[in-house]
N, C-alpha and C positions, 0 to 999 in steps of 0.2 A: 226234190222234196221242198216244200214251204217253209221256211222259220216262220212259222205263225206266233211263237211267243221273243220273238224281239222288238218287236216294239211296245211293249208289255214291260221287261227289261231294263227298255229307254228309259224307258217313265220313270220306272222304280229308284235306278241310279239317278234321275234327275232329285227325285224327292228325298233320297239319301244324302245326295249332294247340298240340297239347301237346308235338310233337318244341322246335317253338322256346321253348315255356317251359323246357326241359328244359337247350336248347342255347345260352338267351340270355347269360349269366353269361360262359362261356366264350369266346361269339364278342364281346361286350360289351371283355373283356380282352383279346384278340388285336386287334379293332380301333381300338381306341379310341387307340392311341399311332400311328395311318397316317392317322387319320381328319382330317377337315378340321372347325376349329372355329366355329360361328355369329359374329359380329362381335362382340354383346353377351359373348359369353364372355371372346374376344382381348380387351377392352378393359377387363371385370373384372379380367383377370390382371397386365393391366397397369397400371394403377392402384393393386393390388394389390403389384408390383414398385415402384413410384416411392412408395409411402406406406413401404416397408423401405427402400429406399435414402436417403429424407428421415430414417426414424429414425434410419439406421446414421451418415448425417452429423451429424446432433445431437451423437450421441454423442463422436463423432467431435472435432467440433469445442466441448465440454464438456472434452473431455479434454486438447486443447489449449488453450483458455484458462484451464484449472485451473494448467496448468503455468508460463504465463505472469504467473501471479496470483501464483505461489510465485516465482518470478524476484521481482517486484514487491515482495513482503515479505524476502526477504532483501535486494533493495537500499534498501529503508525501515530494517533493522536495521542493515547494515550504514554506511550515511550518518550517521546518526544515532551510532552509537558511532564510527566510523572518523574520520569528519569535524568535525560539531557538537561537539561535546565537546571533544577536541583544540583546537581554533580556540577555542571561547570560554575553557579555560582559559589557552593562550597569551595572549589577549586580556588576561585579567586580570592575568597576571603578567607582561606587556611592560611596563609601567610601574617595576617592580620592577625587570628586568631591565635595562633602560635609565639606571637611578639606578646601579649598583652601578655600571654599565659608566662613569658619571660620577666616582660617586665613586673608581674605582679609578684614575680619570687624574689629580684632582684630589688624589690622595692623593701620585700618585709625582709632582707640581709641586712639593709641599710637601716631598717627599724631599728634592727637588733642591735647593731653596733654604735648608732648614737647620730646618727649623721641625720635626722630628718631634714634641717634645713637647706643639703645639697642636693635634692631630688627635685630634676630638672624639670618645669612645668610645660616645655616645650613640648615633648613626649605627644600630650594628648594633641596639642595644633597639629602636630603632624598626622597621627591617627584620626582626625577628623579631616581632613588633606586629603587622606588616602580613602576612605571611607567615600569622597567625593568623586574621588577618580574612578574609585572602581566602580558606581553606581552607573559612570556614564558609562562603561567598560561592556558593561551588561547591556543596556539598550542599543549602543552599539552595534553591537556583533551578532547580536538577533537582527536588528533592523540590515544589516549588510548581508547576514547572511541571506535575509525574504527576499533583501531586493536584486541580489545577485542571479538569484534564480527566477525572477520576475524579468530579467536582463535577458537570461538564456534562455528562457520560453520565448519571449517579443522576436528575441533574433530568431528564434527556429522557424513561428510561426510564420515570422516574414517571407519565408521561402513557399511555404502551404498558400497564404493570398494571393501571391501572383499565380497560381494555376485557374484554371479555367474551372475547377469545381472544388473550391477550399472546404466545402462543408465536409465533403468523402475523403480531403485529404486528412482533415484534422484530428480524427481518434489515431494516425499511423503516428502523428506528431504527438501528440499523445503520451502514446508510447516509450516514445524515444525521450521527450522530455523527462516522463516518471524515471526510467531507469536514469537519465543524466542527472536528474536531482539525485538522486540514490546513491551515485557511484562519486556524485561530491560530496554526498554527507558519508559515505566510508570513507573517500580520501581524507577529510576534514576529523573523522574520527583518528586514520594513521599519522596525520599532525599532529594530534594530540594526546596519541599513545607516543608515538617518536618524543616530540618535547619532554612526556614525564618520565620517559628512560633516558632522557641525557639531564637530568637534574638527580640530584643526591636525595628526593626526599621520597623514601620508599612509601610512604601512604598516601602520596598522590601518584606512586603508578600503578600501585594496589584498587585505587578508588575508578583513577582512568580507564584498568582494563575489566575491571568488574563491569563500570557501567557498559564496555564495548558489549563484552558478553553476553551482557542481560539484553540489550536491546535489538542487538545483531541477527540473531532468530527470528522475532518478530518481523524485523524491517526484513528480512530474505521472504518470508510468507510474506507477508504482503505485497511484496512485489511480485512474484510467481503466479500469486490469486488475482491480482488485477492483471497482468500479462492473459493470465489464461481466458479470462472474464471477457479483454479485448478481440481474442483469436487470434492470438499470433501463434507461429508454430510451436512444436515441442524443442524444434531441434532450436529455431532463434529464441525459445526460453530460455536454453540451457545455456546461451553465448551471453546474452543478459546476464545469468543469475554467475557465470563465470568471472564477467568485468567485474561485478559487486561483491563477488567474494575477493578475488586478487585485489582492489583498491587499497582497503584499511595495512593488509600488509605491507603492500609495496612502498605507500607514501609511508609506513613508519620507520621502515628501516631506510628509504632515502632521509626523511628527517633527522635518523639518531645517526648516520653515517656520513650527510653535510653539516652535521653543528662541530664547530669549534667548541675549544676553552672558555674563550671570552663569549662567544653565542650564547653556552651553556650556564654562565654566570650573568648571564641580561635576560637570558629566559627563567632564571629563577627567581630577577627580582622584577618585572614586568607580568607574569607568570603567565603566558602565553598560551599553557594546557586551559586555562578556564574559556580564554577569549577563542580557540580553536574548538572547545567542545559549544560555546553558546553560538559561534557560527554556523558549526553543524547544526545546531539544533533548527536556526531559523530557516535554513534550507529545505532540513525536513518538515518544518510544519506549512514550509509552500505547497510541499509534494503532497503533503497529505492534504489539508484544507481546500486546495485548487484546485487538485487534479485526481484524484481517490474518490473524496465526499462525492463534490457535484457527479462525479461519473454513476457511482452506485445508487444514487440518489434520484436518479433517472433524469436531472438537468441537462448531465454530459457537457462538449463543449459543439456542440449543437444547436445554433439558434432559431431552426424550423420548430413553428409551432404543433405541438404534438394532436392528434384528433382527442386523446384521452385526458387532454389538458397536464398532463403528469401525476402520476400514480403516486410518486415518493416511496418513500420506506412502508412495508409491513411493519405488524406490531414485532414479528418473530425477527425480523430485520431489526429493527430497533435495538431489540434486546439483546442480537449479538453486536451490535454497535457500541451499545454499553458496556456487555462484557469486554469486550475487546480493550476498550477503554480502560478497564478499574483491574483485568489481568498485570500489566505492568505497576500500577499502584501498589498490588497486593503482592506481587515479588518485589518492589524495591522498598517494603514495609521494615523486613529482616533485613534489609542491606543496613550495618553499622557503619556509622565512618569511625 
């Protein structure tokens, strides 16, 4: 028997064949957003969704702890001029202060009793003497303190230049610099709790540990927020923020445990707590000014020039820069001496 309709058939399948080359495009786009998708696809798309939404958290949470890094360095600036400073030159000039407030009782005894022409006019030479000394006392030991730490950064990074790529070594140094500043202005702070527990005058170890107190919080958040700001681990955060807690105690009770008698009577009349805390002070405003600002500030210590030319601070940045700053002001408002 004949197939007389297959070639008939041919035909047909051929023009079916090219009507759908013809029509694939446009049925392809009508159905393709009704259609049902293979599993392997749903689970590309979706993997594909949670790898964007891990990046947009990144981001996210970069931007937040940038902010909290800027908090951080302005209450490192802030502490540091608002607090340290104040306090150790108090410190220094309490002694001064406490004389005059002597001499001017023991001045009006001697009214009282008749004697004006024996009151000795040397008094003030001396007080203007001492007034001289302690003023260089002050520039001093700020100025020692900056440059000590200007000393132990040069030495660190000397070690970063000689590698083969110092730009990638230098935020690790960084690092190590900030908490090394850190953990010499708590040591420099346990000198100068030590000194004013082996002297007899309870309102300057009152005034010493108050100010540790007050500042001591701030300077550990800041160091934690810039640590973390860096990327260092949780766990070498914790060995960090451990050296910096253990510091302030350890040199205070080595200080009141090595002083002598005689130590303890040359540190009450040189008074060594004021020149211990304004060293601390200068140390920390390296740490901070140096190596905090420029970092948050998107300078870093990176000298490739950037494509974006540098963004700097937001305005919202800014404003926790200042807060951060005028926090320590506003607590050591209510501090009385």
């Amino acid at each position: 028997m004949r197939l007389w309709f297959i070639p008939d058939l041919t035909q047909r399948v051929k023009d079916l064949a090219l009507l759908w080359l013809w029509c694939r495009p446009v049925a392809t786009a009508l159905i393709r957003p009704l259609a049902w998708e293979p599993p392997y696809t749903a689970g590309t798309a979706l993997k594909k969704d949670k790898r964007q939404m891990v990046e947009l958290q990144r981001t996210y949470i970069k931007e937040r702890l940038k902010l909290v890094t800027v908090l951080g360095a302005g209450l490192l600036c802030g502490t540091a001029l608002a607090v340290i400073v104040p306090e150790g030159v108090h410190a220094l000039y309490e002694d001064i202060l406490e004389g005059k407030h002597h001499q001017t009782s023991q001045t009006q005894n001697v009214i009282a009793s008749n004697k004006v022409a024996e009151i000795p006019v040397a008094h003030e030479h001396e007080h203007s003497h001492d007034h001289t000394q302690l003023h260089a006392y002050i520039g001093v030991s700020l100025v020692l303190g900056f440059v000590f730490m200007l000393l132990v950064d040069q030495i660190g990074s000397s070690h970063v230049h000689s590698t083969d790529d110092p730009e990638t070594a230098r935020p690790s140094n960084s690092k190590i610099t900030t908490t090394l500043g850190l953990v010499v202005h708590a040591a420099a702070d346990g000198v100068a709790l030590g000194a004013a527990a082996s002297t007899s005058q309870t309102s300057v170890q009152l005034i010493v540990f108050v100010a540790i107190m007050l500042h001591k919080a701030p300077a550990a958040f800041g160091l934690v927020s810039f640590l973390m700001h860096a990327g260092l681990e949780r766990n070498r955060i914790r060995k960090h923020l451990l050296v910096f807690a253990l510091a302030a105690p350890v040199m205070s009770m080595v200080t009141y445990l090595g002083l002598s008698k005689s130590s303890k009577e040359a540190l009450s009349e040189v008074n060594a707590t004021g020149v211990a805390m304004l060293f601390s002070a200068g140390t920390f405003l390296y740490v901070a000014t140096v190596h905090v600002l420029p970092e948050v500030g998107g300078m870093g210590h990176s000298h490739k020039p950037e494509p974006t030319g540098g963004r700097g601070l937001s305005r919202l940045e800014v404003a926790a820069l200042i807060l951060g700053c005028l926090i320590p002001l506003i607590l050591s408002v209510g501090h009385q001496h």
